[in-house]
LUMMI-550241 format. One record per residue (C-alpha): z, y, x; residue in one letter. Coordinates in steps of 0.05 Angstrom, whole numbers, plus 5000, padded with zeros to 4 digits. Layout:
ZYXa...
***
This chain:
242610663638x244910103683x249409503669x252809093725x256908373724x261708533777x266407883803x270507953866x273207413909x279207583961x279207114017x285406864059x290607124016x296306823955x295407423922x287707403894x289307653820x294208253846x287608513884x282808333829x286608743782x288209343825x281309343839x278709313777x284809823753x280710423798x275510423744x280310673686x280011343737x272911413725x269011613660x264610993651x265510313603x267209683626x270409023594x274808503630x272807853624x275107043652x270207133705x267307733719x267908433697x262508793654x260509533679x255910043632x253810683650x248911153684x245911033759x251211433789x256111183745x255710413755x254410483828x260910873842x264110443797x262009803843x263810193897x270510333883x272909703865x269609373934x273109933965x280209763928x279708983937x277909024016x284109354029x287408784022x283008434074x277207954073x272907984007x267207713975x263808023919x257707783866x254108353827x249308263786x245308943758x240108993709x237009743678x234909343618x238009363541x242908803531x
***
């Protein structure tokens, strides 16, 4: 089991919370738990799981363009 703080950061754009959302929206297509919070977004799952998840939402958010994102992972219980 592996938990992951996900935040993403678009860069050179006006419309930073459209791509944070959209990019956080592409996990509600996969089968793994994760809450929304102020600054980050919390992911829960298996290996596979969490690491697609991350995945996907770097994937969705540099569509936009330019993007920095901060993960932090841990296997342990929380």
């Amino acid at each position: 089991m592996l938990c992951a703080e996900v935040s993403i950061y678009p860069q050179k754009t006006n419309n930073a919370s459209q791509i944070i959302t959209s990019s956080i929206q592409t996990l509600s297509q996969e089968k793994i738990e994760y809450k929304v919070g102020s600054l980050s977004t919390h992911i829960d799952g298996n290996d596979e799981q969490v690491w697609n998840g991350i995945k996907k939402v770097f994937n969705e958010a540099q569509k936009a363009g330019e993007v920095s994102m901060v993960v932090t992972i841990s296997n342990s219980e929380h």
